[in-house]
ZAVO-690114 format. One record per residue: residue number from 0; x, y, z of N, C-alpha, C in turn. Coordinates in nm, 3 decimals. Layout:
<sites>
+------+---------+---------+---------+---------+---------+---------+---------+---------+---------+
! seti !     n_u !     n_v !     n_w !    ca_u !    ca_v !    ca_w !     c_u !     c_v !     c_w !
+------+---------+---------+---------+---------+---------+---------+---------+---------+---------+
!  NUM !       X !       Y !       Z !       X !       Y !       Z !       X !       Y !       Z !
...
+------+---------+---------+---------+---------+---------+---------+---------+---------+---------+
</sites>
This chain:
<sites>
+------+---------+---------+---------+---------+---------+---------+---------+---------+---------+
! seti !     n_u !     n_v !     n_w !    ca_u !    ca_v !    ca_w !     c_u !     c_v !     c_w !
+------+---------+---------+---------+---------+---------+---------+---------+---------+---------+
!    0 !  -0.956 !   0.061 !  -2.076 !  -0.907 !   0.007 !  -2.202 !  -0.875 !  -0.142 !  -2.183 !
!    1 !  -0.933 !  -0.230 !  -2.235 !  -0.928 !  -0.347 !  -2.253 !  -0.880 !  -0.406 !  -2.345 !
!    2 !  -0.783 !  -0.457 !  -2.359 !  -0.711 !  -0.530 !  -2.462 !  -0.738 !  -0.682 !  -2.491 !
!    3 !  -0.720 !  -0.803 !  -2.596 !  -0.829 !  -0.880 !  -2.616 !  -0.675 !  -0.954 !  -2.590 !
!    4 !  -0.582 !  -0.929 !  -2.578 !  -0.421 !  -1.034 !  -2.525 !  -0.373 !  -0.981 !  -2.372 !
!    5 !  -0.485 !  -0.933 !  -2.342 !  -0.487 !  -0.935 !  -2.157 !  -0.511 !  -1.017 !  -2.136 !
!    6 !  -0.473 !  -1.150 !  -2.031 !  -0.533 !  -1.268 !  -1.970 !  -0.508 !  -1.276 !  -1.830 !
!    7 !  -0.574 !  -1.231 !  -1.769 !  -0.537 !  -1.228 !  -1.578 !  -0.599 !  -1.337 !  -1.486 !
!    8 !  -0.619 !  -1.475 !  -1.593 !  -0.726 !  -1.546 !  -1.477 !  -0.608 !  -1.641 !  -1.451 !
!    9 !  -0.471 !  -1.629 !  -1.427 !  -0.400 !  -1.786 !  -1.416 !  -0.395 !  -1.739 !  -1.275 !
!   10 !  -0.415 !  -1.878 !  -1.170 !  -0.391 !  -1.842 !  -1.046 !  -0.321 !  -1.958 !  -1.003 !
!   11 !  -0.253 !  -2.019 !  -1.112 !  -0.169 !  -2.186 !  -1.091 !  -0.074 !  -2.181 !  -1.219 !
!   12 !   0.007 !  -2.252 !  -1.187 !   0.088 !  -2.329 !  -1.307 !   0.048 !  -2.386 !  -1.413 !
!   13 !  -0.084 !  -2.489 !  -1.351 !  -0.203 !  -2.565 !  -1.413 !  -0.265 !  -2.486 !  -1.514 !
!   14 !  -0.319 !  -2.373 !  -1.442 !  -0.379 !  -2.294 !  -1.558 !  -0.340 !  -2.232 !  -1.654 !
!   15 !  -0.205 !  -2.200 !  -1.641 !  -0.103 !  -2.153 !  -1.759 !  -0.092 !  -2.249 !  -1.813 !
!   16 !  -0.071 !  -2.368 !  -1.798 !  -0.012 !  -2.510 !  -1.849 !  -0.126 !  -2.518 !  -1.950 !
!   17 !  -0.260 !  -2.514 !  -1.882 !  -0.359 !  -2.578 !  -2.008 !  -0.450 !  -2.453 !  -2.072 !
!   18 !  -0.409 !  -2.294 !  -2.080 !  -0.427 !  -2.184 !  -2.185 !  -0.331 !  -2.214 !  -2.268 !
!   19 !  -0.184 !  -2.269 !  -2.220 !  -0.079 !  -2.272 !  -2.314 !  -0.081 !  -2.391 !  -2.400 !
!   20 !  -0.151 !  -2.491 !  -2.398 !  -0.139 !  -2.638 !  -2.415 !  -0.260 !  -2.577 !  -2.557 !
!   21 !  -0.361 !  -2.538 !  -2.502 !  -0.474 !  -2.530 !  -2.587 !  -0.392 !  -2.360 !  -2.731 !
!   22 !  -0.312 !  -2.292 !  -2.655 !  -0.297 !  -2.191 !  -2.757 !  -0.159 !  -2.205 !  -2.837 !
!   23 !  -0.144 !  -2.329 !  -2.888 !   0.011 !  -2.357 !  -2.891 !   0.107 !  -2.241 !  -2.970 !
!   24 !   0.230 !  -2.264 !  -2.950 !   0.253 !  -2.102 !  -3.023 !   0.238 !  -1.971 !  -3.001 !
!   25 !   0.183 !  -1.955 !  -2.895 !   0.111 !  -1.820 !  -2.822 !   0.215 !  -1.770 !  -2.741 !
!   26 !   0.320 !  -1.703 !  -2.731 !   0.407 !  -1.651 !  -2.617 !   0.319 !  -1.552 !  -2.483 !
!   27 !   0.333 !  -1.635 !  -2.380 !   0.272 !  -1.551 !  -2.224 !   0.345 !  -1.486 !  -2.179 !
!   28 !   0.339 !  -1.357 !  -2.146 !   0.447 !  -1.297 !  -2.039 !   0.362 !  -1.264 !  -1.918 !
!   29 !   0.426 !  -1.360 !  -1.823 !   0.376 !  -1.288 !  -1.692 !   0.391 !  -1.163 !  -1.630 !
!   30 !   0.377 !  -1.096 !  -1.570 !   0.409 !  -0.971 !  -1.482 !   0.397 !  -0.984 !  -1.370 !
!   31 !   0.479 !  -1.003 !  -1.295 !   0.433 !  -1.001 !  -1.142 !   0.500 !  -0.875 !  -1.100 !
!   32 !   0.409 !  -0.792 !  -1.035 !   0.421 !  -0.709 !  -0.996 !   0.340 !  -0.674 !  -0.811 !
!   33 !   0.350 !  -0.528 !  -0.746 !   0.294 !  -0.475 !  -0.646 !   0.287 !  -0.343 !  -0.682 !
!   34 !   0.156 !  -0.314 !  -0.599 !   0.112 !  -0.138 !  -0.562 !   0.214 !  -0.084 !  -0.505 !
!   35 !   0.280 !  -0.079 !  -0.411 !   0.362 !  -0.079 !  -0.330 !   0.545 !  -0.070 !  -0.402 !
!   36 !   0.549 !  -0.146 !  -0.517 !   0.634 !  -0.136 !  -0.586 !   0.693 !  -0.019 !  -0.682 !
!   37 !   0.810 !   0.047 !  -0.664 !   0.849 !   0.133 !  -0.692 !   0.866 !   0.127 !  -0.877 !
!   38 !   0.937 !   0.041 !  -0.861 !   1.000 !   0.012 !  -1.019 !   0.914 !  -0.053 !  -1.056 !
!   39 !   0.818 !  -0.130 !  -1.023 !   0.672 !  -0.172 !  -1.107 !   0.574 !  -0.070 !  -1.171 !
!   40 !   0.596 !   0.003 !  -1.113 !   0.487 !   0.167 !  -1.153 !   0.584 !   0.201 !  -1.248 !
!   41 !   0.688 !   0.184 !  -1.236 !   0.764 !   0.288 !  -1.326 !   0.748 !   0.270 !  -1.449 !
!   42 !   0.775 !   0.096 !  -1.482 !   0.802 !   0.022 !  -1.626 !   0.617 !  -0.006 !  -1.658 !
!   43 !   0.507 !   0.009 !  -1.596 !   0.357 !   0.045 !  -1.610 !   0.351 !   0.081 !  -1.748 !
!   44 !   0.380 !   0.199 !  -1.771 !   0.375 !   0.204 !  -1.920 !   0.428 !   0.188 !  -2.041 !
!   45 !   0.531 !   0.145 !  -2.019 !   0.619 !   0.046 !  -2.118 !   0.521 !  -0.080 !  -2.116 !
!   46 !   0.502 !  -0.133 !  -2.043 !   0.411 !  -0.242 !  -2.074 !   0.311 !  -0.240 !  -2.154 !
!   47 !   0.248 !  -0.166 !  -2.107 !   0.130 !  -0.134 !  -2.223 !   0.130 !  -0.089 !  -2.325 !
!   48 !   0.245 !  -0.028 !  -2.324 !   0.274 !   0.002 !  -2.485 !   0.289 !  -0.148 !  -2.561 !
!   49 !   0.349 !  -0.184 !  -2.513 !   0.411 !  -0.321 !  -2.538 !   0.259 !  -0.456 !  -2.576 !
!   50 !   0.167 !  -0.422 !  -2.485 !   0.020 !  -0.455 !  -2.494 !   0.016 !  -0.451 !  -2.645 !
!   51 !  -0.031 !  -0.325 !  -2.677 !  -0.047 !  -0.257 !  -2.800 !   0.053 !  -0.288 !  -2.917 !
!   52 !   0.163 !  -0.303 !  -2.926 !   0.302 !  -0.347 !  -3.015 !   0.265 !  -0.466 !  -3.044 !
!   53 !   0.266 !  -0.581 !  -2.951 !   0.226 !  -0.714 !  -2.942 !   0.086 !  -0.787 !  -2.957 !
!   54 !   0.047 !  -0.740 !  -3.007 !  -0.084 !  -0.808 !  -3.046 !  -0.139 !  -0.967 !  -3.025 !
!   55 !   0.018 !  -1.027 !  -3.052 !  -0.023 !  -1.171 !  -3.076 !   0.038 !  -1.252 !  -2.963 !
!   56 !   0.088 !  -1.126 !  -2.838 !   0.121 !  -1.202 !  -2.714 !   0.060 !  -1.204 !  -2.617 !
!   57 !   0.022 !  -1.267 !  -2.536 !  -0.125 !  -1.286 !  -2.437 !   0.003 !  -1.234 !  -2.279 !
!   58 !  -0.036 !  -1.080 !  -2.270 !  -0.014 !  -1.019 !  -2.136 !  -0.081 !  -1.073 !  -2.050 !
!   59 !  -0.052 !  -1.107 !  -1.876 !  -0.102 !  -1.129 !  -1.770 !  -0.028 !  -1.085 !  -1.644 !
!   60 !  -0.107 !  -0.996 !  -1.611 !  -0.032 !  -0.885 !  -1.458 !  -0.100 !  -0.939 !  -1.322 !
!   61 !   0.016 !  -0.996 !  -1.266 !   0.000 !  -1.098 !  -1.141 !   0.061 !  -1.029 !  -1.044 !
!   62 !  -0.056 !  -0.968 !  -0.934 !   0.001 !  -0.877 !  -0.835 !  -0.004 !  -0.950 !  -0.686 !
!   63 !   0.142 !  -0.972 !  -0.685 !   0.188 !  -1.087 !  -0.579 !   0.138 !  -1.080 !  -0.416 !
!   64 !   0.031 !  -0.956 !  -0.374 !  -0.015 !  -0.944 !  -0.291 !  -0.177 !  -0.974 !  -0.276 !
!   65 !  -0.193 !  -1.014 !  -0.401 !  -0.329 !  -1.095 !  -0.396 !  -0.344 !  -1.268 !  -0.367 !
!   66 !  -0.431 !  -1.260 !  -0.267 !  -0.439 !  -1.403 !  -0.209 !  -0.442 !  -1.502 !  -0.324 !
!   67 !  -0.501 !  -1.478 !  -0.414 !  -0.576 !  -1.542 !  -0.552 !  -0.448 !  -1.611 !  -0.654 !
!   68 !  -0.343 !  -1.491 !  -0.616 !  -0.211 !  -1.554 !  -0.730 !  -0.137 !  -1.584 !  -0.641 !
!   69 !  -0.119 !  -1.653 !  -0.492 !   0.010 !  -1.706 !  -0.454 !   0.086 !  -1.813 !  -0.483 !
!   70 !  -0.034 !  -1.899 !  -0.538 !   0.046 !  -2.036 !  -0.624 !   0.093 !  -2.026 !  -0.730 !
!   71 !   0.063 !  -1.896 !  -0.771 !   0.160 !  -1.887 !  -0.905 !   0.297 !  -1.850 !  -0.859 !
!   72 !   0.299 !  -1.726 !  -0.811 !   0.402 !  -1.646 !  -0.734 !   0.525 !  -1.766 !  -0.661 !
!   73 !   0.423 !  -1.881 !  -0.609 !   0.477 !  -2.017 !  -0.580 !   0.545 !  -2.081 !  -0.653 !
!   74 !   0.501 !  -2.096 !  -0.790 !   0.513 !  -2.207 !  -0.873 !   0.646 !  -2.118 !  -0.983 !
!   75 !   0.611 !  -1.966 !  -0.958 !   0.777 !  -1.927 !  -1.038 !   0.879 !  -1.867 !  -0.985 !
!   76 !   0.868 !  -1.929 !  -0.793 !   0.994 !  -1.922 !  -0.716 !   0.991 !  -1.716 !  -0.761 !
!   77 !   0.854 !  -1.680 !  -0.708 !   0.895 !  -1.485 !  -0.715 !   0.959 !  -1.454 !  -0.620 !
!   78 !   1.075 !  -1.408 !  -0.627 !   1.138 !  -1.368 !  -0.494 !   1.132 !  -1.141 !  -0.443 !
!   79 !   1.132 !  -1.115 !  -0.587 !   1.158 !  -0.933 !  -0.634 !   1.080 !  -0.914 !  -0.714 !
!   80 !   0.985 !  -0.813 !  -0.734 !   0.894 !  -0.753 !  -0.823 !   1.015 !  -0.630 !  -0.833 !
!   81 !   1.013 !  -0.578 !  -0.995 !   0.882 !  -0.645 !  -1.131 !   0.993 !  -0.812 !  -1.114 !
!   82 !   0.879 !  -0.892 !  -1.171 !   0.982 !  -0.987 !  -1.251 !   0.902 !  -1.065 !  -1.385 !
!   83 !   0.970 !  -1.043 !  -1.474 !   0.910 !  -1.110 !  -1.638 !   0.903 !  -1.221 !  -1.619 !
!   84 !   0.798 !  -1.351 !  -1.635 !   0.819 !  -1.455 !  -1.708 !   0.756 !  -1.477 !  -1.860 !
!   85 !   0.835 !  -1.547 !  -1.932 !   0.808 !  -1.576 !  -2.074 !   0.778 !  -1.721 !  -2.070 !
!   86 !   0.627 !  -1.761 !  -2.167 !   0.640 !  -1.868 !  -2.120 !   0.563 !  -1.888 !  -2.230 !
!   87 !   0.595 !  -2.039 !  -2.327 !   0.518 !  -2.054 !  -2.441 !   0.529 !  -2.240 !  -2.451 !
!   88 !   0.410 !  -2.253 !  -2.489 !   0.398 !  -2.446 !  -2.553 !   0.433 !  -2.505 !  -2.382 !
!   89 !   0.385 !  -2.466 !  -2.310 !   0.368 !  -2.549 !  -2.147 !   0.519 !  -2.513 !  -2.110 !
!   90 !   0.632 !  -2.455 !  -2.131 !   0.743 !  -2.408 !  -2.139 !   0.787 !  -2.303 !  -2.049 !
!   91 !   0.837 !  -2.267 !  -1.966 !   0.899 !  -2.140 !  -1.908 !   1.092 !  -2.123 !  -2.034 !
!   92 !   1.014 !  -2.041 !  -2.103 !   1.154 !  -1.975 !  -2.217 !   1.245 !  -1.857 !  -2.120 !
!   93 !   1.188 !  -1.783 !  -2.042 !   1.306 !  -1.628 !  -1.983 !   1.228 !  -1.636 !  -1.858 !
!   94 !   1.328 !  -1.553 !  -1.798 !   1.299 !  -1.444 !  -1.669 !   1.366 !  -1.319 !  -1.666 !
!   95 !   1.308 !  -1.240 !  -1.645 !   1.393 !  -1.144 !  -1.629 !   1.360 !  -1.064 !  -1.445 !
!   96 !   1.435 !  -1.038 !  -1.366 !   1.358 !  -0.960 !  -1.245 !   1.466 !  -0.860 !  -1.261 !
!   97 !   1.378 !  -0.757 !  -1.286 !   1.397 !  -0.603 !  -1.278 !   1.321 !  -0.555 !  -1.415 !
!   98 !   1.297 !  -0.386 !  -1.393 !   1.234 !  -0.324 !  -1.480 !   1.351 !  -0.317 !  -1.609 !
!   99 !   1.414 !  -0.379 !  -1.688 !   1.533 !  -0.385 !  -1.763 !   1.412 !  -0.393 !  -1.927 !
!  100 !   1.381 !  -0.268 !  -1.955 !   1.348 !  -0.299 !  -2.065 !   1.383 !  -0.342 !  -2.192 !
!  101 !   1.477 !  -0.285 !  -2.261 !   1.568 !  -0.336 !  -2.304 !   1.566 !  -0.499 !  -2.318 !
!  102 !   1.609 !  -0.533 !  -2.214 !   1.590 !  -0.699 !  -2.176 !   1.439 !  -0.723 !  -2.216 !
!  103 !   1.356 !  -0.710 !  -2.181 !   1.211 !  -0.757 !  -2.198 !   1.172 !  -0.689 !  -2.318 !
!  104 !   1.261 !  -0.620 !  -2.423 !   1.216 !  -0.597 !  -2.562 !   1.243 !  -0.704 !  -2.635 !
!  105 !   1.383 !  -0.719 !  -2.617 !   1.445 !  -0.846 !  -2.681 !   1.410 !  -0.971 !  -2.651 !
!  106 !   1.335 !  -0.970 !  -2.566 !   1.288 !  -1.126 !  -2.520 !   1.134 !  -1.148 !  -2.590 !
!  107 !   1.068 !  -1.027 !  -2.572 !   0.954 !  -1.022 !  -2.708 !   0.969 !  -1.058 !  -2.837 !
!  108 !   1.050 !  -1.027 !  -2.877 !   1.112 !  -1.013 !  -3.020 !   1.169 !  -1.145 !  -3.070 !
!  109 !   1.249 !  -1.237 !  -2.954 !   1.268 !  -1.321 !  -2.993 !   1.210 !  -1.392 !  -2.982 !
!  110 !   1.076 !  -1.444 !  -2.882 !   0.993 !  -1.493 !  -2.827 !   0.830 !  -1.510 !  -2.919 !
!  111 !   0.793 !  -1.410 !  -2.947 !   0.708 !  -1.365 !  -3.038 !   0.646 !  -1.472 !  -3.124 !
+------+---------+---------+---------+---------+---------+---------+---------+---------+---------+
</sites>
């Protein structure tokens, strides 16, 4: 299932900087997550529900054990998976680290 507000190619700051520059108004939530991660599997499908709810927010799941995203993982100081970033107009708006949904409803909502 492919969703058309999946975006998994940022592997920099840069590249968030200029999807976000070009989509102004567009709220990003990162996901950084691991396989290996307990509470990342857990909140898995809350997310995707959330996919589906959100239509007009561009999801991207950044799994911090891939060589490919360490400059991101770099560039938003990841220290604990899960951890949310919200990020809109070249902007970092939230973080959240932990599966705290709740928290990452309300940050949709206001974010949106």
């Amino acid at each position: 299932m492919s969703s058309s507000n999946i975006n998994n190619t940022f592997q920099s700051e840069g590249d968030l900087s200029r999807f976000s520059g070009a989509n102004n108004d567009t709220l990003i939530m990162l996901y950084f997550t691991a396989s290996w991660c307990g509470p990342c599997q857990k909140i898995k499908p809350f997310i995707k529900q959330k996919q589906e709810e959100y239509k007009n927010v561009c999801f991207s799941t950044i799994d911090v054990d891939d060589d490919d995203y360490q400059d991101m993982c770099n560039d938003f100081s990841i220290s604990a998976m899960p951890t949310f970033v919200f990020y809109k107009n070249r902007s970092e708006l939230d973080k959240v680290v932990g599966g705290d949904e709740a928290k990452i409803e309300t940050l949709l909502k206001t974010h949106k």
